[in-house]
Short mmCIF file of the C-alpha atoms (twelve columns), coordinates in Angstrom:
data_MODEL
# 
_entry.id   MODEL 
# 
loop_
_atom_site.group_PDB 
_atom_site.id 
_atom_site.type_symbol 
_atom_site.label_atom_id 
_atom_site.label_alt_id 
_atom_site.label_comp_id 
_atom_site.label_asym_id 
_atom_site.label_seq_id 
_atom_site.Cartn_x 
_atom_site.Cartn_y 
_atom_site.Cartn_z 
_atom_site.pdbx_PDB_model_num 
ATOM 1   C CA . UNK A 1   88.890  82.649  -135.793 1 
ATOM 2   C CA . UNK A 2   86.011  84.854  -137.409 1 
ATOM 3   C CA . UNK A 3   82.586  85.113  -136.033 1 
ATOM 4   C CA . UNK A 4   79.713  86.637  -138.277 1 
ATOM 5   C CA . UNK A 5   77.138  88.703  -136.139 1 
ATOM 6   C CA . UNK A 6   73.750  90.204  -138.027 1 
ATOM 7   C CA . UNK A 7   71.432  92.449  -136.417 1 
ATOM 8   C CA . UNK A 8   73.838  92.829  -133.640 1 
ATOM 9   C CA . UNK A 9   74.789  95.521  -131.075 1 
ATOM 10  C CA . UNK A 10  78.520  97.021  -129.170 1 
ATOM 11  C CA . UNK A 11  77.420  94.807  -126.036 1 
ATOM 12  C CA . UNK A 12  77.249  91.978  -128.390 1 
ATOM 13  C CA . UNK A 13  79.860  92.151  -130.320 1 
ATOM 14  C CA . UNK A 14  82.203  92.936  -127.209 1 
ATOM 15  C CA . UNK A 15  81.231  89.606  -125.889 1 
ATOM 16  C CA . UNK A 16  82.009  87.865  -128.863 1 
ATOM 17  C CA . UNK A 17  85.178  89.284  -128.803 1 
ATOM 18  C CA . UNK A 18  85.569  87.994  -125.113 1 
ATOM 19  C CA . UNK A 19  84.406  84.541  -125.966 1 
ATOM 20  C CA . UNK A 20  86.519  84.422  -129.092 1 
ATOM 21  C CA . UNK A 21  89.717  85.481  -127.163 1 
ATOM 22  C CA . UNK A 22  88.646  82.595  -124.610 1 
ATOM 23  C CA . UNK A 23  88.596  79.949  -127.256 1 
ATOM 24  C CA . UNK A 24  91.974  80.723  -128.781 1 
ATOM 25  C CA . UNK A 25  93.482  80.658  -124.872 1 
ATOM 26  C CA . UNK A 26  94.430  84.458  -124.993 1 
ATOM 27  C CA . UNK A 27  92.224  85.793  -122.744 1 
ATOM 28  C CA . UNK A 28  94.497  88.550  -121.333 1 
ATOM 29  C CA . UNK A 29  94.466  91.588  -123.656 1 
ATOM 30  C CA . UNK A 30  98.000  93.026  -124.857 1 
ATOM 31  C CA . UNK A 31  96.889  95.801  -127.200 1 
ATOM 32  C CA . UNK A 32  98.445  99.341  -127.512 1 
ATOM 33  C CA . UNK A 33  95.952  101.163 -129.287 1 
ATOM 34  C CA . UNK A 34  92.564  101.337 -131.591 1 
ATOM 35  C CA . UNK A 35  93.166  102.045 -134.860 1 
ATOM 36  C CA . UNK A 36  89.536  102.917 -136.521 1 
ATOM 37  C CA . UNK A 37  89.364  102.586 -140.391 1 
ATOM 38  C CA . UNK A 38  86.966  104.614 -142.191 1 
ATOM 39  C CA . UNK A 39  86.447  103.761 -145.466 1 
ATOM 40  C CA . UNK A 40  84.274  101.966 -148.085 1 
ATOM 41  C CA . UNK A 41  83.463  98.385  -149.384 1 
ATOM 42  C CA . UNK A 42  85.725  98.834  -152.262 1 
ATOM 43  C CA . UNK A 43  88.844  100.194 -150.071 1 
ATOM 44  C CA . UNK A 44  88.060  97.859  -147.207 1 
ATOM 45  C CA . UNK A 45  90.098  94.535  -148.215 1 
ATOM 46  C CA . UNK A 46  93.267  96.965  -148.768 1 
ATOM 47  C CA . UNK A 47  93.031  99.021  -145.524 1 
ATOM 48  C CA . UNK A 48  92.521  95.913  -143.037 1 
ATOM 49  C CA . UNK A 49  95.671  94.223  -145.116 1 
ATOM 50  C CA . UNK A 50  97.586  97.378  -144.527 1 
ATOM 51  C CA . UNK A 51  96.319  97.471  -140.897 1 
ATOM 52  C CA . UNK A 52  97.194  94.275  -140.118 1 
ATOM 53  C CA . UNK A 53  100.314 93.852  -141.801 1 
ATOM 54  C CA . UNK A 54  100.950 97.856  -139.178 1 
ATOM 55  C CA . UNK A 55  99.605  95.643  -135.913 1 
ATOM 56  C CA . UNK A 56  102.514 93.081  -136.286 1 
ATOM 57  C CA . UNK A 57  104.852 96.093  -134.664 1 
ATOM 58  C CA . UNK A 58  101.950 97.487  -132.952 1 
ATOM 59  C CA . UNK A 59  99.553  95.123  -131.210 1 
ATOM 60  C CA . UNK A 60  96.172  97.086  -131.377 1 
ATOM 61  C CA . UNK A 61  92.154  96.606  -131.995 1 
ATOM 62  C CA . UNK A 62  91.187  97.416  -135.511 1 
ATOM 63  C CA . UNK A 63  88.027  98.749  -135.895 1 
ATOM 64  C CA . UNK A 64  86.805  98.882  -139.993 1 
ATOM 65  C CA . UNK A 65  83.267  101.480 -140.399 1 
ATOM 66  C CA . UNK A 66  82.044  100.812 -142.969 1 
ATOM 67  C CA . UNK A 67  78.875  102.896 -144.070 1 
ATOM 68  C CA . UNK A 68  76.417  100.946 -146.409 1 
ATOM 69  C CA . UNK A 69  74.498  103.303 -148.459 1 
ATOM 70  C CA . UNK A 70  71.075  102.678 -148.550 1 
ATOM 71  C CA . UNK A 71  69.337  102.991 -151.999 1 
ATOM 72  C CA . UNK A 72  65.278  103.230 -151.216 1 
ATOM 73  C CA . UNK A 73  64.005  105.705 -148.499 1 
ATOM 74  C CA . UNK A 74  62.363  103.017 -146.357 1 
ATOM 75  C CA . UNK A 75  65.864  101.110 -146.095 1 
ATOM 76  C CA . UNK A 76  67.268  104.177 -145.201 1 
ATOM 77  C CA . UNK A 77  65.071  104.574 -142.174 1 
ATOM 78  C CA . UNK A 78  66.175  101.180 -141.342 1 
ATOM 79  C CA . UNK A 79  69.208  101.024 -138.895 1 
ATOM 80  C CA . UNK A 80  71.055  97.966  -139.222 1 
ATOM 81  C CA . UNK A 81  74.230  96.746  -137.280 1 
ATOM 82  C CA . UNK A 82  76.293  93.746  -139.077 1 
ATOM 83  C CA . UNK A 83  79.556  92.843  -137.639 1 
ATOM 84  C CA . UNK A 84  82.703  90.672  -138.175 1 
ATOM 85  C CA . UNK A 85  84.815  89.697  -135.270 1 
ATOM 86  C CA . UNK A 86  88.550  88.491  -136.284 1 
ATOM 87  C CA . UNK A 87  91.077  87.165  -133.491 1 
ATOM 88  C CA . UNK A 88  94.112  84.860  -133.638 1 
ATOM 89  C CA . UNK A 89  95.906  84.198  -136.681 1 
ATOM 90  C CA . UNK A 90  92.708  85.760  -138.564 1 
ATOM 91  C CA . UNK A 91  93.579  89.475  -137.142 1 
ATOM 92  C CA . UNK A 92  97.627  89.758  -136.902 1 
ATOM 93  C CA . UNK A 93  98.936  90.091  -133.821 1 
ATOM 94  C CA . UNK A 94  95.345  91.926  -132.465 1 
ATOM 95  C CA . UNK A 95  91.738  91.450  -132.507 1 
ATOM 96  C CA . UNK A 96  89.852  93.082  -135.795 1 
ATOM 97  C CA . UNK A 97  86.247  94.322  -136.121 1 
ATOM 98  C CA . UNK A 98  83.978  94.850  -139.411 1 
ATOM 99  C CA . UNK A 99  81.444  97.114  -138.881 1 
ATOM 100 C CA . UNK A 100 78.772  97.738  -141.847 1 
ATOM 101 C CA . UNK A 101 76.238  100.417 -140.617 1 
ATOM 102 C CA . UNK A 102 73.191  100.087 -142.509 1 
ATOM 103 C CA . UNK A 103 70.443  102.885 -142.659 1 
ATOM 104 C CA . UNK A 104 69.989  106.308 -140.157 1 
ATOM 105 C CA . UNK A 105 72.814  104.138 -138.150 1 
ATOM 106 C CA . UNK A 106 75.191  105.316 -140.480 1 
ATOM 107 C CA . UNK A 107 75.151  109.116 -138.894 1 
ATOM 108 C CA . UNK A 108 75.813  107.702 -135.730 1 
ATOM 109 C CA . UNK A 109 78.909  105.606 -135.951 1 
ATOM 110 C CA . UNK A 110 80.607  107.176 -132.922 1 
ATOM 111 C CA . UNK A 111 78.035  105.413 -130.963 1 
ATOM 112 C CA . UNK A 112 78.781  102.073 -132.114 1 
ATOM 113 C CA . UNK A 113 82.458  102.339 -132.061 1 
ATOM 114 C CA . UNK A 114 82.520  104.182 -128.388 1 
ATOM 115 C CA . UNK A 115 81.699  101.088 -126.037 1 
ATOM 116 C CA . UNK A 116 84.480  98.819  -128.840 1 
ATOM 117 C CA . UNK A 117 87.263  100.786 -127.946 1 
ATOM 118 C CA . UNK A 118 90.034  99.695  -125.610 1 
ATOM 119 C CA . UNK A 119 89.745  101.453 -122.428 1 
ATOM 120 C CA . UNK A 120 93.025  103.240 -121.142 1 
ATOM 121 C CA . UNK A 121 94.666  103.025 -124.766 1 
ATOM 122 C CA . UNK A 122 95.010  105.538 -127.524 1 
ATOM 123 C CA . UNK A 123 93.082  106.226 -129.936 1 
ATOM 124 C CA . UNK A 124 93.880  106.645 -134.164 1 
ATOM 125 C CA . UNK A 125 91.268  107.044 -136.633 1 
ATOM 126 C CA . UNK A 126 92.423  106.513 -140.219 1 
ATOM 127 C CA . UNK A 127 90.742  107.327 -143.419 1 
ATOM 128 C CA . UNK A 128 92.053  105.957 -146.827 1 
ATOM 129 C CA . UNK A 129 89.867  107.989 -148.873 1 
ATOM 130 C CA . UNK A 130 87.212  110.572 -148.877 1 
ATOM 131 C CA . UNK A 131 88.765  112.251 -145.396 1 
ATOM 132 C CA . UNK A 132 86.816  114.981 -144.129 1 
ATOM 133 C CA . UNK A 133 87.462  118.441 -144.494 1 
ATOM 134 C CA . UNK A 134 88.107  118.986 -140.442 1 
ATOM 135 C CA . UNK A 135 88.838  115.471 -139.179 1 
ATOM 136 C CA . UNK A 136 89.269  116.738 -135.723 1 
ATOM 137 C CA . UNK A 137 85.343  118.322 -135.805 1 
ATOM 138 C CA . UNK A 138 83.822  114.657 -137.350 1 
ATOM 139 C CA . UNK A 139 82.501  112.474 -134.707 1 
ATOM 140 C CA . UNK A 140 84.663  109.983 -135.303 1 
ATOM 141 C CA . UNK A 141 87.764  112.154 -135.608 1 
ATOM 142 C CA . UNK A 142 87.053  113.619 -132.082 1 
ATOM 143 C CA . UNK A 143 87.504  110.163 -130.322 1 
ATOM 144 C CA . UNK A 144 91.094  110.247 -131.310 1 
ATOM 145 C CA . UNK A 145 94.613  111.446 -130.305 1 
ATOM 146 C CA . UNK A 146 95.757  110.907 -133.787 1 
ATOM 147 C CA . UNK A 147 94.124  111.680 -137.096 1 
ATOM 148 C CA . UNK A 148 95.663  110.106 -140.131 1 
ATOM 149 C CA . UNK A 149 94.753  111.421 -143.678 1 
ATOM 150 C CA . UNK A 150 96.055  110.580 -147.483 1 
ATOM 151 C CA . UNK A 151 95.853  113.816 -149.696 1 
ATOM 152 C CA . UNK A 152 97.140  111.637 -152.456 1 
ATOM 153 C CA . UNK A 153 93.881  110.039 -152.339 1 
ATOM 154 C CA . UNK A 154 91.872  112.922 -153.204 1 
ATOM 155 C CA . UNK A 155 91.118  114.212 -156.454 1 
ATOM 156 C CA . UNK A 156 92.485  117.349 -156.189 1 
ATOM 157 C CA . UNK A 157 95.573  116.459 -154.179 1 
ATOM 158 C CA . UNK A 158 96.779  120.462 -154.444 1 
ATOM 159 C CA . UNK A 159 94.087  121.412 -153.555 1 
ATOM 160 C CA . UNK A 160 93.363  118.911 -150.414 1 
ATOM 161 C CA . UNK A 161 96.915  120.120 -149.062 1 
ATOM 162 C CA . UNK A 162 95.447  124.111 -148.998 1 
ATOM 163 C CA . UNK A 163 92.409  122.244 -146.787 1 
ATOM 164 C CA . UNK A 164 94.322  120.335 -144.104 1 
ATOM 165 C CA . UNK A 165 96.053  123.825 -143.644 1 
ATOM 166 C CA . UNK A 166 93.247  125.241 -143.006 1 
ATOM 167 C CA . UNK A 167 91.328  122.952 -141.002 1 
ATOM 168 C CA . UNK A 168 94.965  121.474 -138.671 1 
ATOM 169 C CA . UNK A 169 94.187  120.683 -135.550 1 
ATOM 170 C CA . UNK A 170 97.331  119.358 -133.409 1 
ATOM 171 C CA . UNK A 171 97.417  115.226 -133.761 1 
ATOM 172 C CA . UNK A 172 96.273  115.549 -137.740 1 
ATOM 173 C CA . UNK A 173 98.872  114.125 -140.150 1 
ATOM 174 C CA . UNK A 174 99.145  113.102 -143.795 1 
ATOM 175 C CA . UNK A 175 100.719 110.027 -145.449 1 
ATOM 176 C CA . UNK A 176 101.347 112.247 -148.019 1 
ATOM 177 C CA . UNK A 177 104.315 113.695 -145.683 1 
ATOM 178 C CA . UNK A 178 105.062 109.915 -144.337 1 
ATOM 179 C CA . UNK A 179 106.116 109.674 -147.337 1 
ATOM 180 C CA . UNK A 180 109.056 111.995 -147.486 1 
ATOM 181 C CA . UNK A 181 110.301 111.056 -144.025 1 
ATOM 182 C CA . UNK A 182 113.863 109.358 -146.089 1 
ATOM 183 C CA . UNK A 183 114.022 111.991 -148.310 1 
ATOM 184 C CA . UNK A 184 114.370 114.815 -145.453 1 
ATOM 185 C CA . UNK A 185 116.605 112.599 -143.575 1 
ATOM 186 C CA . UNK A 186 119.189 112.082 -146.083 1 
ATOM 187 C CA . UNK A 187 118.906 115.848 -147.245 1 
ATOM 188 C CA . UNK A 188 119.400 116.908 -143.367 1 
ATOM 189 C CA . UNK A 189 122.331 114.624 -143.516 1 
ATOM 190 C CA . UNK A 190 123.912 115.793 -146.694 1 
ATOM 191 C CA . UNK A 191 123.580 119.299 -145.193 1 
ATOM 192 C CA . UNK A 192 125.435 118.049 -142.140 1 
ATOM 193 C CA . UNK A 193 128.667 117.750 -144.232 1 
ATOM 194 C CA . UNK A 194 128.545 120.974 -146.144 1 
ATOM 195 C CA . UNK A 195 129.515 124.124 -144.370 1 
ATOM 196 C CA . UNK A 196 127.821 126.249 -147.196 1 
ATOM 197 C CA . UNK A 197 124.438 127.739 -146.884 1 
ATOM 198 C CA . UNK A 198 121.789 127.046 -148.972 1 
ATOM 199 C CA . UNK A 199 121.362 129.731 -151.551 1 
ATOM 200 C CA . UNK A 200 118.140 127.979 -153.509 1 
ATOM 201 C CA . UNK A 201 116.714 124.357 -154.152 1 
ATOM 202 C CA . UNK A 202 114.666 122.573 -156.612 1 
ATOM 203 C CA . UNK A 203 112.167 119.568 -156.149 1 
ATOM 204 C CA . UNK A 204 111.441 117.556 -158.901 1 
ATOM 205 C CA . UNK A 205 108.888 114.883 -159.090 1 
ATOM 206 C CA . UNK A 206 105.442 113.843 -161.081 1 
ATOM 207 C CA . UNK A 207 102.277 115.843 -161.131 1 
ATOM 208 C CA . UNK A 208 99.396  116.056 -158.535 1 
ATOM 209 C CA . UNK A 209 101.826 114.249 -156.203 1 
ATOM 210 C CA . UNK A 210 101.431 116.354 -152.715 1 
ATOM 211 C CA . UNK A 211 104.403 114.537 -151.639 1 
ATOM 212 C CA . UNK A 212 106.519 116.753 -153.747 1 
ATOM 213 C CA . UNK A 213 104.547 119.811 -153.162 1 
ATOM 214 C CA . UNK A 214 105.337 119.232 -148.705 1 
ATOM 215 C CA . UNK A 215 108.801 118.523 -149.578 1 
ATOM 216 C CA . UNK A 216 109.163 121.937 -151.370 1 
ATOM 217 C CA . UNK A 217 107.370 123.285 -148.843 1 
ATOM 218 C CA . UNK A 218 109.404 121.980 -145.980 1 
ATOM 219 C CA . UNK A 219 112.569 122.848 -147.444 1 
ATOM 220 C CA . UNK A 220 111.122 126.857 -148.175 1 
ATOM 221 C CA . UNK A 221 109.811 126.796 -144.723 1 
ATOM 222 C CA . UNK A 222 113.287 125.289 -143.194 1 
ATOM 223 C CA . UNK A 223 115.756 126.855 -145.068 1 
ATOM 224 C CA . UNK A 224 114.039 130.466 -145.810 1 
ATOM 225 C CA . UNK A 225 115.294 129.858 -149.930 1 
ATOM 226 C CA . UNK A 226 113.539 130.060 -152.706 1 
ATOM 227 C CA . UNK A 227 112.365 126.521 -153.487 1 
ATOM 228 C CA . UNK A 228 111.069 125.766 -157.380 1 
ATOM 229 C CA . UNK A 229 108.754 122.944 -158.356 1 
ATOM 230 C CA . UNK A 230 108.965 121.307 -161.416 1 
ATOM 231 C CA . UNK A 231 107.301 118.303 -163.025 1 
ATOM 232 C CA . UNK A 232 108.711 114.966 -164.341 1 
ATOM 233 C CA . UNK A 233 107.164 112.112 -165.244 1 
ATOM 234 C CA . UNK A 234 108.125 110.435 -162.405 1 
ATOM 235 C CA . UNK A 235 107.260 107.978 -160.794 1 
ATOM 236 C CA . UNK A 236 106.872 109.893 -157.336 1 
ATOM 237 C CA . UNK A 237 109.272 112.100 -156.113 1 
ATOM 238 C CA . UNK A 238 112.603 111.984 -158.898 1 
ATOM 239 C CA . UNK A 239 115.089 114.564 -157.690 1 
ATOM 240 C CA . UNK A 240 116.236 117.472 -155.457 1 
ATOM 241 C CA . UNK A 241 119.050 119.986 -156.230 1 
ATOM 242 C CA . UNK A 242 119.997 122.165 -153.751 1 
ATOM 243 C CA . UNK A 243 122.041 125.506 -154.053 1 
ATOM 244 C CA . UNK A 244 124.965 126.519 -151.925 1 
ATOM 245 C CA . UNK A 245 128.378 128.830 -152.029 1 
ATOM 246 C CA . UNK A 246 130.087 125.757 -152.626 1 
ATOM 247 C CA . UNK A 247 128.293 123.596 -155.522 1 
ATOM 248 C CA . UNK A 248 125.268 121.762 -155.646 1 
ATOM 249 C CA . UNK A 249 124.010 118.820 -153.815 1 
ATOM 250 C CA . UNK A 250 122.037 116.263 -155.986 1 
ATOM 251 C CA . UNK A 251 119.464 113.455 -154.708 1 
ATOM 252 C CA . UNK A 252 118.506 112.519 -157.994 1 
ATOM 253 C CA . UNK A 253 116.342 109.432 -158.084 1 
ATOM 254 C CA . UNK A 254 114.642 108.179 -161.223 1 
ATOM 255 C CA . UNK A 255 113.508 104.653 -160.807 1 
ATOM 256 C CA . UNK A 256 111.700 105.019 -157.825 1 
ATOM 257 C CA . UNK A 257 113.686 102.792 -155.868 1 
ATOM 258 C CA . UNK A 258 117.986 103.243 -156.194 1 
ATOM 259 C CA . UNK A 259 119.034 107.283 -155.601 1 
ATOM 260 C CA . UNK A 260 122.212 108.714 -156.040 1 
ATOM 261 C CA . UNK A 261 123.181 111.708 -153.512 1 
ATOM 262 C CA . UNK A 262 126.283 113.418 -155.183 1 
ATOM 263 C CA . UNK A 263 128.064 116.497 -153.866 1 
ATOM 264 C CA . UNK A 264 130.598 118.791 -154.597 1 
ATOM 265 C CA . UNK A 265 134.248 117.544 -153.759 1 
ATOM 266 C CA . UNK A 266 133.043 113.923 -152.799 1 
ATOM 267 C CA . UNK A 267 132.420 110.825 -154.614 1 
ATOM 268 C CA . UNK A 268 128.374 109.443 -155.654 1 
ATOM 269 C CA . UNK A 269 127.325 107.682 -153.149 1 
ATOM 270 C CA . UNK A 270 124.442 105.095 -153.715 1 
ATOM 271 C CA . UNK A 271 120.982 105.503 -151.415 1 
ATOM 272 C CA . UNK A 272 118.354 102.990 -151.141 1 
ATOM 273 C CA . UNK A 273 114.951 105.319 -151.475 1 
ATOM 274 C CA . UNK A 274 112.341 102.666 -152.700 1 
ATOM 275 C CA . UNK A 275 108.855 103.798 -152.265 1 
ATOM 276 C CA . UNK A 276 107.221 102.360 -148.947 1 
ATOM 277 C CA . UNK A 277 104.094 100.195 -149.301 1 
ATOM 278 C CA . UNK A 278 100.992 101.475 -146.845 1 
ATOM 279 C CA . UNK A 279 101.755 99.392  -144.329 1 
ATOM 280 C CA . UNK A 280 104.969 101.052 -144.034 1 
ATOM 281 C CA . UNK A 281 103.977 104.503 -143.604 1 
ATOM 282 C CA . UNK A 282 100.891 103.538 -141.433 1 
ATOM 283 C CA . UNK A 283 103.543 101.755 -139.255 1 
ATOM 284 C CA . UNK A 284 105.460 104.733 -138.890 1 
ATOM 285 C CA . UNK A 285 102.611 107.145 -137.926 1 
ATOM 286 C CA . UNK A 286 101.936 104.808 -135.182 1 
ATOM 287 C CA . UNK A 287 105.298 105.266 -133.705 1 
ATOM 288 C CA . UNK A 288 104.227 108.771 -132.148 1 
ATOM 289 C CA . UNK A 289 101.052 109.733 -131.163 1 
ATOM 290 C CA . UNK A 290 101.793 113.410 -130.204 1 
ATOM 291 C CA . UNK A 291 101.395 116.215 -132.299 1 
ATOM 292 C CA . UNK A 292 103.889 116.986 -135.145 1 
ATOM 293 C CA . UNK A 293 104.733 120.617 -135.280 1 
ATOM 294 C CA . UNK A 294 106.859 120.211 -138.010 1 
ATOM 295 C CA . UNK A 295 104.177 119.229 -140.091 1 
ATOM 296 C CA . UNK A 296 102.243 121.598 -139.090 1 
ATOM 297 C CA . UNK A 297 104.218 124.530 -139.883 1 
ATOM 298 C CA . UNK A 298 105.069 122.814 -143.498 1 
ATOM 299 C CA . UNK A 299 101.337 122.732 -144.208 1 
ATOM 300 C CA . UNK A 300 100.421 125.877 -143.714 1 
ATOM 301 C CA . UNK A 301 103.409 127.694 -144.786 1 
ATOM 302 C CA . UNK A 302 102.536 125.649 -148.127 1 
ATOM 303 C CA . UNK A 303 99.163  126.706 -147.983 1 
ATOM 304 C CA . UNK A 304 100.224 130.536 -147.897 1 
ATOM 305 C CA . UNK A 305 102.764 129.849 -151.296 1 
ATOM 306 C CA . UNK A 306 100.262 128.110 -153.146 1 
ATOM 307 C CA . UNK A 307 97.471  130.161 -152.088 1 
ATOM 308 C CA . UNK A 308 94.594  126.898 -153.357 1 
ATOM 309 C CA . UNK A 309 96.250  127.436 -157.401 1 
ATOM 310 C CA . UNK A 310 95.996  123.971 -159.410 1 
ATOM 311 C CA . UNK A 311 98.437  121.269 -158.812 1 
ATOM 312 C CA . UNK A 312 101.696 122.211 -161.036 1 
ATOM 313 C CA . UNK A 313 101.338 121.711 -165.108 1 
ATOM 314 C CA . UNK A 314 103.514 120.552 -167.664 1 
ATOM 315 C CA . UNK A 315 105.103 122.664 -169.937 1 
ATOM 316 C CA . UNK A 316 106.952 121.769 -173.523 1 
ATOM 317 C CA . UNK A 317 110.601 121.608 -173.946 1 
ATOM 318 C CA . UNK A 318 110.650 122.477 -170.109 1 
ATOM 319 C CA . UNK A 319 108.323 121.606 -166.868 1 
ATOM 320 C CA . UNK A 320 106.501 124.759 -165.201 1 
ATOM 321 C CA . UNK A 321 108.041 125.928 -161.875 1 
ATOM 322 C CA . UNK A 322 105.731 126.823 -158.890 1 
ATOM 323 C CA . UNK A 323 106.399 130.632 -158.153 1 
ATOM 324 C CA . UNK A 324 109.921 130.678 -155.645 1 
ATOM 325 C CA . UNK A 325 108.474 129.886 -151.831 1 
ATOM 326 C CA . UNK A 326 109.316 133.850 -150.946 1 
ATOM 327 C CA . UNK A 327 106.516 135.207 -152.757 1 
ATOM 328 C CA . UNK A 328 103.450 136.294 -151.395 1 
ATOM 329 C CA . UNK A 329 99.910  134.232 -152.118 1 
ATOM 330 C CA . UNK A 330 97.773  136.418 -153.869 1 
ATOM 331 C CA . UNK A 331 94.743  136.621 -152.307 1 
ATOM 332 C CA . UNK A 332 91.770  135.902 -155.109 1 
ATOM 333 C CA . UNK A 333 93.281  132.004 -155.250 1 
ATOM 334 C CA . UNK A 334 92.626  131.446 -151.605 1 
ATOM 335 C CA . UNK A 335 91.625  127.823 -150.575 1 
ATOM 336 C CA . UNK A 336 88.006  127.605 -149.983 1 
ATOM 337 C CA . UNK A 337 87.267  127.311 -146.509 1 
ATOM 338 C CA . UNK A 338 86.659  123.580 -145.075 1 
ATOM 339 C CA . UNK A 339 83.271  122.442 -144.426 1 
ATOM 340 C CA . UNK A 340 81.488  122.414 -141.115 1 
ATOM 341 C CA . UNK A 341 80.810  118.823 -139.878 1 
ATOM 342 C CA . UNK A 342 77.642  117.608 -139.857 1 
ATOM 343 C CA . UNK A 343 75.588  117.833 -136.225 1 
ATOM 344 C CA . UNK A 344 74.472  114.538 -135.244 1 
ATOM 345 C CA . UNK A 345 70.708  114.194 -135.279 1 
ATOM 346 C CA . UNK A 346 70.538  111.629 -132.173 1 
ATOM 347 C CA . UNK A 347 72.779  110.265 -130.169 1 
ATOM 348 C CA . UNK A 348 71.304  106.354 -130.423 1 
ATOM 349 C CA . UNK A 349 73.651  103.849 -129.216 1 
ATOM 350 C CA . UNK A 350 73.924  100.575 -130.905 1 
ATOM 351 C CA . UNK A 351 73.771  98.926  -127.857 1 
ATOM 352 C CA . UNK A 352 70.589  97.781  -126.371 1 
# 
């Protein structure tokens, strides 16, 4: 069921959502959470897919801003609420809500989302794109337990990881390390069986991919080895070698889907390692709400190694390494510090 609202206000839009859960025959409400989307028109029909298809293992509200920029100065004066209320078979296994914030409404979206959110239930705000540099400082980001960011997004993805360092605030997380969630598993596992210690590793994977960069990082941070990155053409993340007394261990993967974890003394063993769709890795986030120190410490022990330098660049007959994770940042290629978030000029509430 999907009711349009124009010109609308919260108060509004939470009784449609009342009288919308009334006509389906649900009116009891078994959500877990609010998951607020930030993101754009173009981005929109992708996040609420991935959202939705993420609600089916965890029943929540979804809450879509979207900011519509205003092109002549009078419109932008104009504050304009439009809204799109989805329950039943429309919204997954939750109730959905479009917001496009038209005008000076557009600084203000904390007020419009505040009176939508599900009272006694977490809160997770997600942005697909265009995060900002502190999420925990933006208005919207300080409604929320969790905060979920995607440095692959970002232009600079390097350089994006040397800014979430900077600006972590426990409950902040990246996709970007979602995404290597089977990878350390099976390497903490193949470590499990070898009595060795690690003497160095390698992490192989394609450019401006940050999810090779954390990995590296992790490993450095975990294992106190040098740790060199070098550059394939991918896709994602193709291979680690690791280092010990005793031979190498191998989780070489180069289709993106089928790895192969050998080791010394023991047969190849087949691993399935495809790469996980959004809704996978936004599934998983939702599993824990509280903060992930081991993120935290990969991020900005990464932050110190790289020290801000450009993503790493490919070199002929051989890939460029990343300088070995021991080796102190030097100081002129310091990440630029994050920007302060932007005081809100007047707390107006949608509602009337």
């Amino acid at each position: 069921m999907k009711i349009d609202l124009t010109e609308t206000t919260s108060s509004k839009i939470n009784q449609a959502l009342v009288s919308a859960r009334r006509a389906i025959g649900t009116p009891a409400i078994g959500m877990v959470l609010t998951l607020v989307i930030v993101t754009d028109e173009e981005n929109a029909y992708d996040a609420l897919k991935s959202a939705g298809d993420a609600s089916r293992e965890h029943p929540s509200r979804i809450i879509a801003v979207i900011k519509r920029v205003s092109r002549s100065p009078r419109s932008r004066r104009d504050a304009r609420l439009d809204a799109e209320v989805r329950v039943g078979s429309d919204a997954g296994t939750g109730e959905t809500v479009v917001l496009r914030l038209h005008g000076e409404l557009a600084n203000h979206a904390q007020s419009v989302v505040l009176p939508l959110l599900l009272p006694d239930a977490p809160v997770v705000v997600w942005w697909p794109q265009d995060a900002p540099a502190d999420p925990a400082k933006d208005p919207l980001g300080a409604l929320a337990q969790r905060r979920i960011t995607d440095a692959y997004a970002a232009e600079h993805p390097g350089r994006e990881l040397a800014v979430r360092a900077d600006s972590y605030t426990p409950g902040d997380t990246d996709l970007a390390w979602t995404r290597i969630t089977p990878w350390r598993s099976m390497l903490a596992a193949s470590l499990d069986q070898q009595s060795a210690r690690v003497v160095s590793a390698t992490v192989e994977g394609e450019s401006e991919n940050p999810s090779c960069e954390l990995l590296a990082m992790w490993l450095a941070d975990r294992l106190g080895v040098p740790v060199e990155r070098t550059v394939s053409a991918g896709p994602g993340l193709t291979a680690v070698r690791m280092e010990t007394k005793n031979g190498v261990i191998v989780l070489d993967r180069p289709d993106g889907s089928l790895a192969t974890l050998s080791m010394q003394g023991q047969p190849d063993r087949a691993v399935a390692l495809k790469r996980r769709d959004t809704a996978e890795l936004l599934a998983e986030e939702l599993r824990r709400l509280d903060p992930d120190n081991t993120y935290a410490s990969t991020v900005r022990f990464g932050t110190e190694k790289l020290g801000g330098a450009a993503e790493p660049q490919r070199a002929e007959p051989a890939p460029a390494a990343a300088a070995a994770a021991t080796a102190p940042a030097p100081a002129a290629a310091t990440a630029p510090a994050p920007a302060p978030a932007k005081k809100s000029a007047a707390k107006k509430a949608a509602s009337k």
